[in-house]
SETOR-92099 format. One line per 10 residues: their letters; for each residue x, y, z of N, C-alpha, C. Coordinates in steps of 0.001 Angstrom, whole numbers, always signed. Each point is the difference from the previous one (the first is absolute). Layout:
N
a = X:Y:Z:X:Y:Z:X:Y:Z  ...
end
This chain:
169
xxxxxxxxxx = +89466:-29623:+23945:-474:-1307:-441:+760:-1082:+765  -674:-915:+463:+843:-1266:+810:+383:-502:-710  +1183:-645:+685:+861:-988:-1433:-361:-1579:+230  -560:-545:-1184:-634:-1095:+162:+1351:-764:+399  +1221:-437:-322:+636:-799:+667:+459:-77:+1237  -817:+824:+821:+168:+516:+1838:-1292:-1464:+51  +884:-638:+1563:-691:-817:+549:-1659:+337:+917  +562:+1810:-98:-1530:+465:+465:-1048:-229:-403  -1111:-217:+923:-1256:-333:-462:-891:+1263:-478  -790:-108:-1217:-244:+1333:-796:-1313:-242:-261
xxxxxxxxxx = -796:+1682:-174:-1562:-804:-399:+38:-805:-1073  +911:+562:-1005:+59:-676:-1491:+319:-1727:+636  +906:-136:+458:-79:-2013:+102:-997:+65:+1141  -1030:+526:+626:-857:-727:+931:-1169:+431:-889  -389:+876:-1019:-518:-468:-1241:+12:-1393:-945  +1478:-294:+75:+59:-789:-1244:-356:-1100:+698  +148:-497:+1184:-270:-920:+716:-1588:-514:+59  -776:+1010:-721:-1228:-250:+48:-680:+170:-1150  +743:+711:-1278:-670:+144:-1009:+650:-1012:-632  +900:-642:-139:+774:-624:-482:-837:-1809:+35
xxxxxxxxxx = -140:-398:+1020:-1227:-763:+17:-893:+193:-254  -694:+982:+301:-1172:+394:-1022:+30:-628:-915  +1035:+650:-932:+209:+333:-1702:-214:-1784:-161  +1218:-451:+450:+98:-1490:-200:-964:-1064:+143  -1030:+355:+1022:-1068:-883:+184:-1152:+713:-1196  -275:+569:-338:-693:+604:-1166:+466:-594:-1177  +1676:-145:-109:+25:-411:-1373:-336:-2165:-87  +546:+113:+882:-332:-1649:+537:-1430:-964:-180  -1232:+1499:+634:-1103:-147:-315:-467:-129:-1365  +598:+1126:-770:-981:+1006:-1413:+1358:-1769:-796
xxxxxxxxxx = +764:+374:+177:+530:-1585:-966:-160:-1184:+210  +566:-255:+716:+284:-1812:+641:-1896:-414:+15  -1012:+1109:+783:-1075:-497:+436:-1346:+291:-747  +205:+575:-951:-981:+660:-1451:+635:-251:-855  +1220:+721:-610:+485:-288:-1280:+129:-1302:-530  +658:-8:+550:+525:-2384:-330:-1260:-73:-157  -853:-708:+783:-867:-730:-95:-1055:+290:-1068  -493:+1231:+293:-545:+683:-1524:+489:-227:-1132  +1382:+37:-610:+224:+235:-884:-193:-1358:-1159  +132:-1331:+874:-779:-882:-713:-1109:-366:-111
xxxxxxxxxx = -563:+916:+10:-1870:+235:-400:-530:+581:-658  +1192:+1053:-614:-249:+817:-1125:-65:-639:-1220  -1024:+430:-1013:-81:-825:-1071:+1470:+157:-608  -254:-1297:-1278:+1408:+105:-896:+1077:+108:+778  +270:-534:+1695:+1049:+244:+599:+500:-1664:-163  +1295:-457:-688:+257:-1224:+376:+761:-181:+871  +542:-1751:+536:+651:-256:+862:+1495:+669:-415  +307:+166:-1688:+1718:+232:+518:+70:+2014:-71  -1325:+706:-426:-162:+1172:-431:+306:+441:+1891  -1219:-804:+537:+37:+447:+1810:+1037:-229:+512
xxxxxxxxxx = +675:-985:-330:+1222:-45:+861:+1029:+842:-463  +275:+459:-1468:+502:+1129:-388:+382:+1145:+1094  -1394:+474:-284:-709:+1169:+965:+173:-197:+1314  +178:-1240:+359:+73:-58:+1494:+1565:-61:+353  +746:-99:-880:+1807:-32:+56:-39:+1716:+567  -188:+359:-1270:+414:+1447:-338:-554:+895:+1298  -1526:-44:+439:-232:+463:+1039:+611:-172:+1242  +182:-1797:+401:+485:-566:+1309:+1391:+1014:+136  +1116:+237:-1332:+1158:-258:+208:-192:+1496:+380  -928:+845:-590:+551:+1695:+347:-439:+141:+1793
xxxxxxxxxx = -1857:-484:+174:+204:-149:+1323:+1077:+149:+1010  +713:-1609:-542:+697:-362:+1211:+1134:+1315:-12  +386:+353:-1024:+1044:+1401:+292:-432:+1202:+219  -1273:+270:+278:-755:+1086:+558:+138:-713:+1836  -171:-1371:+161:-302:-506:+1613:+1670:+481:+473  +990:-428:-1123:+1493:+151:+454:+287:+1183:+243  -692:+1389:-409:+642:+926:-145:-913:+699:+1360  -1086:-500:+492:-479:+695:+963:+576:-1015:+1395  +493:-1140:-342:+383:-449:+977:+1274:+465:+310  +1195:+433:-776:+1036:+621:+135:-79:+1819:+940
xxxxxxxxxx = -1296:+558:-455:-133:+994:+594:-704:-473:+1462  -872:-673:+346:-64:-445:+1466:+1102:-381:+317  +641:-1103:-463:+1414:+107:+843:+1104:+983:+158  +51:+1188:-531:+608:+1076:+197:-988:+660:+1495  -1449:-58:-244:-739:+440:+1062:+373:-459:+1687  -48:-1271:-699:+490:-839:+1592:+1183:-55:+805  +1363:+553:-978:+906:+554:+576:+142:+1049:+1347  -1229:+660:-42:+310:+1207:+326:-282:-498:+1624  +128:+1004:+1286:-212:+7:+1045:-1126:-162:+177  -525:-528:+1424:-1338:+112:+825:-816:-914:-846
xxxxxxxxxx = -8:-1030:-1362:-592:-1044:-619:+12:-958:+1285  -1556:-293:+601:-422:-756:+405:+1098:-1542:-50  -39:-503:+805:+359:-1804:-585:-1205:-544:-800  -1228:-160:+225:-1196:-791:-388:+18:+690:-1134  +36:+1518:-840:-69:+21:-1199:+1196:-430:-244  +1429:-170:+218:+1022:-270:-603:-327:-1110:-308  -357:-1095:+688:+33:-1521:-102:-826:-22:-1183  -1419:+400:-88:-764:-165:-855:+428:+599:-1373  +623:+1115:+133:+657:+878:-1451:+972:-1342:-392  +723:-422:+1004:+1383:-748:-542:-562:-1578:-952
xxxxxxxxxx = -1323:-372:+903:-308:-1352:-397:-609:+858:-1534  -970:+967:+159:-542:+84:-1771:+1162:+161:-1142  +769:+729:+412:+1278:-190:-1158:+873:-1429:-63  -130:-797:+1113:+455:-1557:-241:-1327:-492:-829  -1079:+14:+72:-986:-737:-827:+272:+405:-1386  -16:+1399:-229:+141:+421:-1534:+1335:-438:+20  +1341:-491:+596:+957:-66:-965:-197:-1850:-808  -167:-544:+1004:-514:-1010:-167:-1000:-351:-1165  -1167:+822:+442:-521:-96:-1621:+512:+620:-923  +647:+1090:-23:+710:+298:-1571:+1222:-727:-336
xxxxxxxxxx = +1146:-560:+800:+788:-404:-403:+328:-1792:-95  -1239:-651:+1025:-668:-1366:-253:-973:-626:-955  -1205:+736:+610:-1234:-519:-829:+11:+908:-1173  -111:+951:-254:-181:+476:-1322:+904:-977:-1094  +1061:+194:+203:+1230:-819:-1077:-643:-1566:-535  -410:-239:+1312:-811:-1520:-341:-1068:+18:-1158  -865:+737:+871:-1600:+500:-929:+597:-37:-1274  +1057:+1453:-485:+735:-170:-1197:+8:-1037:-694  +622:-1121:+1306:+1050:-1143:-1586:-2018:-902:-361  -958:+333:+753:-918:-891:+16:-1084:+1097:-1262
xxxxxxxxxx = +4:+766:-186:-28:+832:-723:+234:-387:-1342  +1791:+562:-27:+623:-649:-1211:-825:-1595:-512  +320:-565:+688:-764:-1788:-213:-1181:+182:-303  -1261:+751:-180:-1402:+206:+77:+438:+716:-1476  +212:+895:-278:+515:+766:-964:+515:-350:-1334  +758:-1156:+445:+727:-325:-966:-408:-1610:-529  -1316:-397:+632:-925:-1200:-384:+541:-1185:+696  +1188:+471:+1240:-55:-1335:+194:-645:-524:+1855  -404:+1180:+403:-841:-507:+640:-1586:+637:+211  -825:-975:+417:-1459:+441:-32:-392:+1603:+958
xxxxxxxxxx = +960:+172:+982:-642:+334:+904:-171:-90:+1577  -719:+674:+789:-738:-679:+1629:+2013:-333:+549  -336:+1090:+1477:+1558:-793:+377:-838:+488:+1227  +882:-796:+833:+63:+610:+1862:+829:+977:+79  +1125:+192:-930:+665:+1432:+270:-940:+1296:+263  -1034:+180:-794:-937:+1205:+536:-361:+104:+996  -756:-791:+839:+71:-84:+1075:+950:+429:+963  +1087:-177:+1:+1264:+211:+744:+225:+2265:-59  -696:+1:-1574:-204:+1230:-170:-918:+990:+859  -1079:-1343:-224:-1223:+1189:+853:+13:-16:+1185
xxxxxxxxxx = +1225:-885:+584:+158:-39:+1758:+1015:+960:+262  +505:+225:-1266:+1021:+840:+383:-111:+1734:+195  -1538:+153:-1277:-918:+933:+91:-540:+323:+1594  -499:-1345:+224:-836:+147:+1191:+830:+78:+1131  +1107:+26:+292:+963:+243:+854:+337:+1784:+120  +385:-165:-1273:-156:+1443:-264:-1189:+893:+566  -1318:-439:-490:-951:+1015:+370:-408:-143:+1560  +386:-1234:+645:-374:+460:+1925:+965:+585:-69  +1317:+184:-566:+1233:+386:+724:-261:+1794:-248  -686:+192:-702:-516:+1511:-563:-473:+446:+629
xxxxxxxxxx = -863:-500:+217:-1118:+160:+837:+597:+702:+1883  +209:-1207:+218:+701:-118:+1237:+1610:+1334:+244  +370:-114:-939:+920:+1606:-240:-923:+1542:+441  -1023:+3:-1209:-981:+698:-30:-608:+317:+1346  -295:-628:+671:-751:+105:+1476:+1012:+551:+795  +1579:-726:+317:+791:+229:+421:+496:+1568:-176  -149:+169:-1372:+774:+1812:-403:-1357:+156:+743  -694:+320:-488:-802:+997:+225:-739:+146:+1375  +233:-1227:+701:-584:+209:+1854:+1275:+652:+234  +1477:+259:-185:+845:+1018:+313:-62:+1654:-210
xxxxxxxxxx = -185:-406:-1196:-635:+1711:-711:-845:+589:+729  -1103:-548:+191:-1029:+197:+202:-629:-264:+1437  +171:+1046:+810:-957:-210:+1385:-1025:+974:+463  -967:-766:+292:-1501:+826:+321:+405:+304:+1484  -438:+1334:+263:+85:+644:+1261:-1447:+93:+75  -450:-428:+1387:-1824:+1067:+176:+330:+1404:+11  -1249:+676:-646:-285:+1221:+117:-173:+477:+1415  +694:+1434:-116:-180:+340:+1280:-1564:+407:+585  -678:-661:+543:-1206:+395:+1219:-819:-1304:-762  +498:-1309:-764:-847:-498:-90:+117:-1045:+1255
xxxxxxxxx = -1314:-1253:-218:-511:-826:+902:+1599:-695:+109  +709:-645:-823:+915:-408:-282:+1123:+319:+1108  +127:+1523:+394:+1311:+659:+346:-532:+28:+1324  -1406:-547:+687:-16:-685:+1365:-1135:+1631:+70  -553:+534:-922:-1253:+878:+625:-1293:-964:+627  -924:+515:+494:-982:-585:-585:-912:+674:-537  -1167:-1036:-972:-639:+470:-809:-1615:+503:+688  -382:+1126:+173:-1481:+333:+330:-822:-258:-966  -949:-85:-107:-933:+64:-570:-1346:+762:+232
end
């Protein structure tokens, strides 16, 4: 068994390098980009019931984003990591720290204030959220392409048109 704290590069981290975004842009999608928005459309859902629900969900999220971002950065340690995925791995874990340890806390105290009757509501802080989302998901994205044009190379078949035959007909 390889020992994961060897700087060697292993299928397991040139896996994680690609499922790992996966995972994260899926949950980004199925929450941040369905859930939220749905969930105040459900009947009998009120403004302080949704935002409830939207604490409790946002906050486990973001420690599901922390805990797969901690394992990509164990991934990226290793040898032969590209620069262009490093850069891009390094900037998505600066966006999520940023949003978990900036904007979320905010949302919170704006939260609390909505919650507790003394304010209505509507901030630009969300916003700051869903850019921070949307940072996130090119940056996924763009990982995603990156792992996997490494992983992954098409050779032509041998005797096709491709490998310089030509084709009769």
């Amino acid at each position: 068994m390889a020992n994961i704290f060897s700087t060697q590069d292993t299928r397991l981290a040139a896996g994680a390098r690609i499922l790992l975004p996966a995972v994260w842009l899926g949950l980004i999608i199925g929450i941040s980009l369905i859930e939220a928005p749905l969930k105040f459309t459900a009947p009998g859902i009120t403004i302080p019931l949704g935002l409830g629900i939207g604490r409790l969900v946002f906050a486990a999220m973001n420690w599901v984003e922390l805990v797969i971002a901690v394992i990509l950065l164990w991934a990226l340690l290793k040898s032969g990591v590209d620069r262009a995925y490093r850069s891009v791995a390094s900037g998505l874990i600066g966006v999520l720290i940023i949003k978990v340890l900036v904007i979320r806390p905010l949302l919170n105290r704006r939260t609390d204030a909505v919650l507790a009757g003394v304010d209505e509501g509507g901030s630009a802080l969300h916003l700051f959220y869903i850019a921070a989302d949307g940072l996130l998901i090119v940056g996924l994205i763009a990982a995603l392409i990156l792992a996997v044009r490494r992983w992954v190379t098409v050779r032509p078949a041998v005797g096709s048109a491709a490998a310089g035959d030509r084709v009769s007909g």
